[in-house]
MDAnalysis code that builds the backbone (N, CA, C; Angstrom):
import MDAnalysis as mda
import numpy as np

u = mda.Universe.empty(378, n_residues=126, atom_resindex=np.repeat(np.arange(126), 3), trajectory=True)
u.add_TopologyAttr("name", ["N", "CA", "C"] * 126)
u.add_TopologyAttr("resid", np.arange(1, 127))
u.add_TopologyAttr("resname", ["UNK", "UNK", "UNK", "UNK", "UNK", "UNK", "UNK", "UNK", "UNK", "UNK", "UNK", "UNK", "UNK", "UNK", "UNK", "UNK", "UNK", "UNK", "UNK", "UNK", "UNK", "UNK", "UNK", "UNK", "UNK", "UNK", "UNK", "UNK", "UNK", "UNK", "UNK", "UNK", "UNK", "UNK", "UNK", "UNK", "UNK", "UNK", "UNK", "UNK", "UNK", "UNK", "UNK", "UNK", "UNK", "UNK", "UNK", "UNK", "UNK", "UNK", "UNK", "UNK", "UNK", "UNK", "UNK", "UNK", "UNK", "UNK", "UNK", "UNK", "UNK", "UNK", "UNK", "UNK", "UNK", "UNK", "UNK", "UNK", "UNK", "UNK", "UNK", "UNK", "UNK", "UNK", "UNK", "UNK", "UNK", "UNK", "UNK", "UNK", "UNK", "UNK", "UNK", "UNK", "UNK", "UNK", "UNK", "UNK", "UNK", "UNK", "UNK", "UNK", "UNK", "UNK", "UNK", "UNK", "UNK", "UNK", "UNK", "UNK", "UNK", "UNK", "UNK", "UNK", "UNK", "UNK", "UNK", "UNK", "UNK", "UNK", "UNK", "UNK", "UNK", "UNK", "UNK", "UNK", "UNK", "UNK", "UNK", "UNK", "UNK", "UNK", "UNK", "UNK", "UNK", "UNK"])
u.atoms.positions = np.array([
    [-22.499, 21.111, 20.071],
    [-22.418, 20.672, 18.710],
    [-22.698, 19.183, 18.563],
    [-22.234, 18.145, 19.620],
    [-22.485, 16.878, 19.350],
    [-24.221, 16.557, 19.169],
    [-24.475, 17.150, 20.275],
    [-26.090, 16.798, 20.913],
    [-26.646, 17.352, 19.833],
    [-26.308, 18.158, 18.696],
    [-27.153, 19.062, 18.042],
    [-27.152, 17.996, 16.721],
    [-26.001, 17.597, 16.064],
    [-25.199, 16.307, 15.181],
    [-25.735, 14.898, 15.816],
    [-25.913, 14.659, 16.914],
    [-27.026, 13.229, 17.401],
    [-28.260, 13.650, 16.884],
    [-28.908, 14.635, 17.088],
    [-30.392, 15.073, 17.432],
    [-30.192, 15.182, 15.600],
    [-29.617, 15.564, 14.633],
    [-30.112, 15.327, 13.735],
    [-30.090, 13.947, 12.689],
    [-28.521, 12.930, 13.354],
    [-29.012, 11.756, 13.008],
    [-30.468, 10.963, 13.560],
    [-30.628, 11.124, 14.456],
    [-31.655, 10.416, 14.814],
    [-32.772, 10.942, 14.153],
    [-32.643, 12.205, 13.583],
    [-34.040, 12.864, 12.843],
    [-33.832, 11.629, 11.207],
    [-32.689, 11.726, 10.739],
    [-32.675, 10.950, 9.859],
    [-32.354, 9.363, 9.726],
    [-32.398, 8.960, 11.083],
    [-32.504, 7.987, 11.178],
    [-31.301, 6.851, 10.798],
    [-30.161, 7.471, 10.992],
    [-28.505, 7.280, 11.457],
    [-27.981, 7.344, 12.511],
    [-28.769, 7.324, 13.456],
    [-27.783, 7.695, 14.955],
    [-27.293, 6.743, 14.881],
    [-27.147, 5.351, 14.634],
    [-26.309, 4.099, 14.872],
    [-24.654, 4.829, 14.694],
    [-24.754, 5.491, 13.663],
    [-22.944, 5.514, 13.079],
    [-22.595, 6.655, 14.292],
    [-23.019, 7.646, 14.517],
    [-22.587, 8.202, 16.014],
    [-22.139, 7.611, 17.269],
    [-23.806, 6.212, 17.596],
    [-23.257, 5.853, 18.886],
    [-22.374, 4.793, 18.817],
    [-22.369, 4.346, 17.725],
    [-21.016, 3.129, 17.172],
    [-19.545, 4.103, 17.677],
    [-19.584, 5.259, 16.520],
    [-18.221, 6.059, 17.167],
    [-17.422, 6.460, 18.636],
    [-18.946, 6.708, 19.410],
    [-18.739, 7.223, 20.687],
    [-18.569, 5.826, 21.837],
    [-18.994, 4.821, 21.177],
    [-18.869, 3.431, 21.536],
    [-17.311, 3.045, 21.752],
    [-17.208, 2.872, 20.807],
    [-15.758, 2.759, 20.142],
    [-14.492, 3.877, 21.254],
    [-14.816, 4.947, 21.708],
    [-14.121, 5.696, 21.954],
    [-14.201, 5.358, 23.729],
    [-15.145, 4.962, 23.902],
    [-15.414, 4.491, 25.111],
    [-14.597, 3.223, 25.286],
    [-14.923, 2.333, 24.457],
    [-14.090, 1.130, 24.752],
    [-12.496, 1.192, 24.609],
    [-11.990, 1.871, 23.764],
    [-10.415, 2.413, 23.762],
    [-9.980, 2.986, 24.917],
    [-11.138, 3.318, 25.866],
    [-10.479, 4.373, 27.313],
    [-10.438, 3.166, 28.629],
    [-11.444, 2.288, 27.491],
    [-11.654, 0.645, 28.801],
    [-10.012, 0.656, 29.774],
    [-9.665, 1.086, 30.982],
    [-8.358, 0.776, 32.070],
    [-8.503, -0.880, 32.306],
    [-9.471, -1.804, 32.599],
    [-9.492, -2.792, 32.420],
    [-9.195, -3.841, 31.979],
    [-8.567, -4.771, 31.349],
    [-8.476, -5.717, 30.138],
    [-9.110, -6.814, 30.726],
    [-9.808, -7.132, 31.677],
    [-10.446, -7.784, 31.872],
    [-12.052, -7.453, 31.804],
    [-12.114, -6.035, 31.266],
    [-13.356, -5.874, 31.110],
    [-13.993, -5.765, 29.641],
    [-12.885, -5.664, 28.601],
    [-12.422, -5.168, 27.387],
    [-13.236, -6.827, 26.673],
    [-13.444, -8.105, 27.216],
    [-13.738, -8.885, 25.938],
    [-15.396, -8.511, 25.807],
    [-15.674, -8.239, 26.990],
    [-17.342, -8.116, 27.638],
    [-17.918, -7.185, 26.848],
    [-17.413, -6.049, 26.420],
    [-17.300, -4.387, 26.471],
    [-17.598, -5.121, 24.549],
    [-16.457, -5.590, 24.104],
    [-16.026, -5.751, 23.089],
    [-17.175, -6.242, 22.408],
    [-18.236, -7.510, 23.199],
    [-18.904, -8.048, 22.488],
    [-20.386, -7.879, 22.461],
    [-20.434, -6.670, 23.569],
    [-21.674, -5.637, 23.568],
    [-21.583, -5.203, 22.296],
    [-20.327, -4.767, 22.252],
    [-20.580, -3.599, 20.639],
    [-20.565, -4.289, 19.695],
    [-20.160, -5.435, 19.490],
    [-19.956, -6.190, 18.097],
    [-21.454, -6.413, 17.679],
    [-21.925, -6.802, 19.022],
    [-23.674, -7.373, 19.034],
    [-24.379, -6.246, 18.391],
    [-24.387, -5.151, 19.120],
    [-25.072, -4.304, 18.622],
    [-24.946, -3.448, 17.772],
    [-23.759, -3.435, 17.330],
    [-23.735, -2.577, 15.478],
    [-23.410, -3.077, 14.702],
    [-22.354, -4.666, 14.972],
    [-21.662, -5.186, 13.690],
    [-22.345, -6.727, 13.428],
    [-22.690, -7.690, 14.327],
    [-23.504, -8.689, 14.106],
    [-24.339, -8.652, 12.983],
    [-24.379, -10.044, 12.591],
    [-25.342, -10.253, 11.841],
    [-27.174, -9.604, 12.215],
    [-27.364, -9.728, 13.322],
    [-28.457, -9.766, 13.754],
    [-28.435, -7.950, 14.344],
    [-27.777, -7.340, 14.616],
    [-27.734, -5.852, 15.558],
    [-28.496, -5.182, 14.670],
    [-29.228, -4.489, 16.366],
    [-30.285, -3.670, 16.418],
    [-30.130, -2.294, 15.921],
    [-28.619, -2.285, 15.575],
    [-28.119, -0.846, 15.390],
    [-27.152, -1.028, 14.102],
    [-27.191, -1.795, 13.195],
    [-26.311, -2.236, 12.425],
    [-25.917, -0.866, 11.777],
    [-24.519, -0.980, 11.692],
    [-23.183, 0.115, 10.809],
    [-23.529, -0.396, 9.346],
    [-23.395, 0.538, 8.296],
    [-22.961, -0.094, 7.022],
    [-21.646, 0.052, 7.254],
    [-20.828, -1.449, 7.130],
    [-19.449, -1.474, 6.994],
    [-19.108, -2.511, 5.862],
    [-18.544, -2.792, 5.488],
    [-18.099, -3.277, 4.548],
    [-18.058, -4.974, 4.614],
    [-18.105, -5.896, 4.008],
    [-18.022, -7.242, 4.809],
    [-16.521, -7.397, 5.162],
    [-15.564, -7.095, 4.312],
    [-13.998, -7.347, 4.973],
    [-13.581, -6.691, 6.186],
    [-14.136, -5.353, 6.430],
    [-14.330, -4.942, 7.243],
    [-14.522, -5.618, 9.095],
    [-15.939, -5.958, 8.820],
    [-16.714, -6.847, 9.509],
    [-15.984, -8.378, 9.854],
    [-15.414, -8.769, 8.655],
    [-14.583, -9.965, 9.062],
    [-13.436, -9.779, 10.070],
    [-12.880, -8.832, 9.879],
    [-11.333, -8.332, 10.435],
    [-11.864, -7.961, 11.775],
    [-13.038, -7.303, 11.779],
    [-13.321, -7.359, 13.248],
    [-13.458, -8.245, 13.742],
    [-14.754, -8.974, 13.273],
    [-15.351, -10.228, 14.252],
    [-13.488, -11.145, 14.838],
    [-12.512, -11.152, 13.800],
    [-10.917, -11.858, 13.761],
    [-10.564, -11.522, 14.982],
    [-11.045, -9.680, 15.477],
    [-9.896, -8.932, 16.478],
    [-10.860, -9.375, 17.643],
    [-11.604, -10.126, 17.923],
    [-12.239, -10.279, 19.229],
    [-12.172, -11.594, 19.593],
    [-10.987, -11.975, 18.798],
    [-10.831, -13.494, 19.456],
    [-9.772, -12.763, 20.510],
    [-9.014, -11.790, 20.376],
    [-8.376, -11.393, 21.687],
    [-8.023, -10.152, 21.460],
    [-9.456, -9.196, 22.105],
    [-9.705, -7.913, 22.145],
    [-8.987, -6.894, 22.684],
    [-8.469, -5.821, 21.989],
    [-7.226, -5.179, 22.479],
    [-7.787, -4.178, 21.965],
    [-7.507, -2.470, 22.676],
    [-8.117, -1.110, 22.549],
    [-8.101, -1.367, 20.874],
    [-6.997, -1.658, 20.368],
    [-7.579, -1.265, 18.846],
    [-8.201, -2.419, 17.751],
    [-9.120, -3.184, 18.634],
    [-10.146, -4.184, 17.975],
    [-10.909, -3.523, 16.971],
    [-11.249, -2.117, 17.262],
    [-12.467, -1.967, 16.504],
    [-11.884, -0.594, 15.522],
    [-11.096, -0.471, 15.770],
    [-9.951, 0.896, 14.758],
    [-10.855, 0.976, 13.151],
    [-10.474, -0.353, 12.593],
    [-11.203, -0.484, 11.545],
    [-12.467, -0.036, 11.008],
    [-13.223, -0.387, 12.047],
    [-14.639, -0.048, 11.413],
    [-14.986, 1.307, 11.830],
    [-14.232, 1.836, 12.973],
    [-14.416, 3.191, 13.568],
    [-13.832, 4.210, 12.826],
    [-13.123, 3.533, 12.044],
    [-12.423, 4.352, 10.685],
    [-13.477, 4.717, 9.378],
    [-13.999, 3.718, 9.102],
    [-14.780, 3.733, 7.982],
    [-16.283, 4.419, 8.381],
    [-16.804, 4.051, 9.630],
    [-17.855, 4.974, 10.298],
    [-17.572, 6.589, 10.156],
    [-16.409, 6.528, 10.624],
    [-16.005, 8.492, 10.741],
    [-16.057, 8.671, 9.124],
    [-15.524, 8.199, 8.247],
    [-15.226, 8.604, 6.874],
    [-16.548, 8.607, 6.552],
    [-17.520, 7.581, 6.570],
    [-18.387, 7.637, 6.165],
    [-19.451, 8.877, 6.543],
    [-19.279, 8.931, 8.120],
    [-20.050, 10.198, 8.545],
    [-19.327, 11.825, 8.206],
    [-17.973, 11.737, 7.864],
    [-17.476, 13.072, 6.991],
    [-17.678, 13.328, 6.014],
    [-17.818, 11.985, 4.775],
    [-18.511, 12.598, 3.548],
    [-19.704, 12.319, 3.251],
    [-20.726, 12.019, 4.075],
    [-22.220, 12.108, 3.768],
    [-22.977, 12.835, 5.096],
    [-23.103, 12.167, 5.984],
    [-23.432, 13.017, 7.470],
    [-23.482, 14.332, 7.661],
    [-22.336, 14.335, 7.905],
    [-21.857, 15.501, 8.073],
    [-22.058, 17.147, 7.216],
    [-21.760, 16.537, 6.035],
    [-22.432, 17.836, 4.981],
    [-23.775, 17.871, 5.299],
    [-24.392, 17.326, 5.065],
    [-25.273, 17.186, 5.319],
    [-25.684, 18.205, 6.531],
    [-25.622, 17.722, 7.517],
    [-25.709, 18.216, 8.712],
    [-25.827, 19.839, 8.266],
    [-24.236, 20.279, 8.112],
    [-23.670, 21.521, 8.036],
    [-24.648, 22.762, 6.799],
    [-25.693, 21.470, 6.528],
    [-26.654, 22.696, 5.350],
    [-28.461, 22.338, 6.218],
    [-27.888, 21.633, 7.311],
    [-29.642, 21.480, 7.877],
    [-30.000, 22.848, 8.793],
    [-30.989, 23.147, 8.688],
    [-32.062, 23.449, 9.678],
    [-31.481, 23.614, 11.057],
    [-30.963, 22.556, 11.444],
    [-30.598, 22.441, 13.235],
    [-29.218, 22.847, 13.388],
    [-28.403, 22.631, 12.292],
    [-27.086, 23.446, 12.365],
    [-27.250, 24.857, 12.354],
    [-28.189, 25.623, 11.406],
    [-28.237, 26.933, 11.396],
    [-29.085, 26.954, 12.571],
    [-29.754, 26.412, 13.316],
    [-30.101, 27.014, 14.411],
    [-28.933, 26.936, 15.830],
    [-28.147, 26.118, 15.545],
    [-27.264, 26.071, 16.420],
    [-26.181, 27.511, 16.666],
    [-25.895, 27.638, 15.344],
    [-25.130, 29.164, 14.864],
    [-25.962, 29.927, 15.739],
    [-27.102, 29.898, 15.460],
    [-27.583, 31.174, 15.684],
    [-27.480, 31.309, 17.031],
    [-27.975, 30.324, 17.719],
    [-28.266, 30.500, 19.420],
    [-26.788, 30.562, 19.927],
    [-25.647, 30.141, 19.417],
    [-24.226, 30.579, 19.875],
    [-24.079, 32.017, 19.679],
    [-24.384, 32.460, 18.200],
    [-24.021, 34.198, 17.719],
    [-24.825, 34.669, 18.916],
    [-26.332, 34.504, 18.934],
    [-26.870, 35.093, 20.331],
    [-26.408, 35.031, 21.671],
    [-25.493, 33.926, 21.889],
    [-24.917, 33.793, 23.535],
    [-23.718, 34.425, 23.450],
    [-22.545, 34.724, 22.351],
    [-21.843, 35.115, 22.325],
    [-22.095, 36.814, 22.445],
    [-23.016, 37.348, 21.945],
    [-23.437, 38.984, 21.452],
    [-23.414, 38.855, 23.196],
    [-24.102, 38.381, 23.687],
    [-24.673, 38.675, 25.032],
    [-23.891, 38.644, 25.761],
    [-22.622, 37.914, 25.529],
    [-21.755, 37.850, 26.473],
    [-20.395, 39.191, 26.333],
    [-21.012, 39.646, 24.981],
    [-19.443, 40.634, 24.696],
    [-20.140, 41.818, 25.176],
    [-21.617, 42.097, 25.026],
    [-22.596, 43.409, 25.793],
    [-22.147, 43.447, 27.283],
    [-22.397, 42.133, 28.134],
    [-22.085, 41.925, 29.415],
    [-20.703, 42.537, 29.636],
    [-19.485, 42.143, 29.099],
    [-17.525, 42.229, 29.242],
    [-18.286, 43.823, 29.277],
    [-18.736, 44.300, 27.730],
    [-18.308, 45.854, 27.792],
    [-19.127, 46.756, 28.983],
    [-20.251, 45.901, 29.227],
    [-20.761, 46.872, 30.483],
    [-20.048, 46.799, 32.066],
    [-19.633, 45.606, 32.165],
    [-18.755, 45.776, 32.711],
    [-17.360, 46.290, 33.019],
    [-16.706, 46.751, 31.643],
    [-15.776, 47.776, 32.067],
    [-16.151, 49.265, 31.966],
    [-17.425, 49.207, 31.238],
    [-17.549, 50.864, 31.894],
    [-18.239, 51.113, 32.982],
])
């Protein structure tokens, strides 16, 4: 389901708010804290900066409160904007998604692996 939800942001040309999320979820698992300011300012660079190659629409208060939490970066530096990313990708993304093309093909090739797999169980118990 993810790979299927990447593969269609990138068709529309949103994958940023995905790999921002999965970013984000990565850096919260950082065991390190010495690796956490480094980590921290990869991602700021590349989705929340002025200048990023991958820029989030986030909000500017938003954006302020972050750039604030990386003067001393702690798992929940980026809570904020990883908040407003998910919301944002639940009420536009996401529907979205759930009426495309690649979602109904996803259904389908599961209903097909699933049929195949309940034919397989029953031939196997008789």
């Amino acid at each position: 389901g993810l790979y299927a939800f990447r593969a269609f942001l990138v068709s529309e040309f949103s994958e940023e708010n995905i790999a921002f999320y999965l970013a984000c979820e990565d850096y919260k698992s950082t065991k390190s804290a010495s690796k956490m300011p480094s980590k921290a300012k990869r991602i700021y660079e590349e989705f929340i900066g002025s200048e990023a190659p991958r820029e989030v629409n986030i909000d500017y208060e938003t954006r302020d409160i972050t750039q604030a939490n990386l003067k001393s970066p702690t798992a929940s530096c980026f809570d904020m904007a990883q908040y407003r990313i998910y919301i944002l990708m639940e009420k536009d993304c996401y529907p979205r998604f759930l009426r495309s093309a690649a979602y109904r093909n996803l259904v389908n090739q599961l209903t097909l692996k699933s049929a195949r797999q309940e034919a397989r169980s029953k031939k196997a118990i008789a």
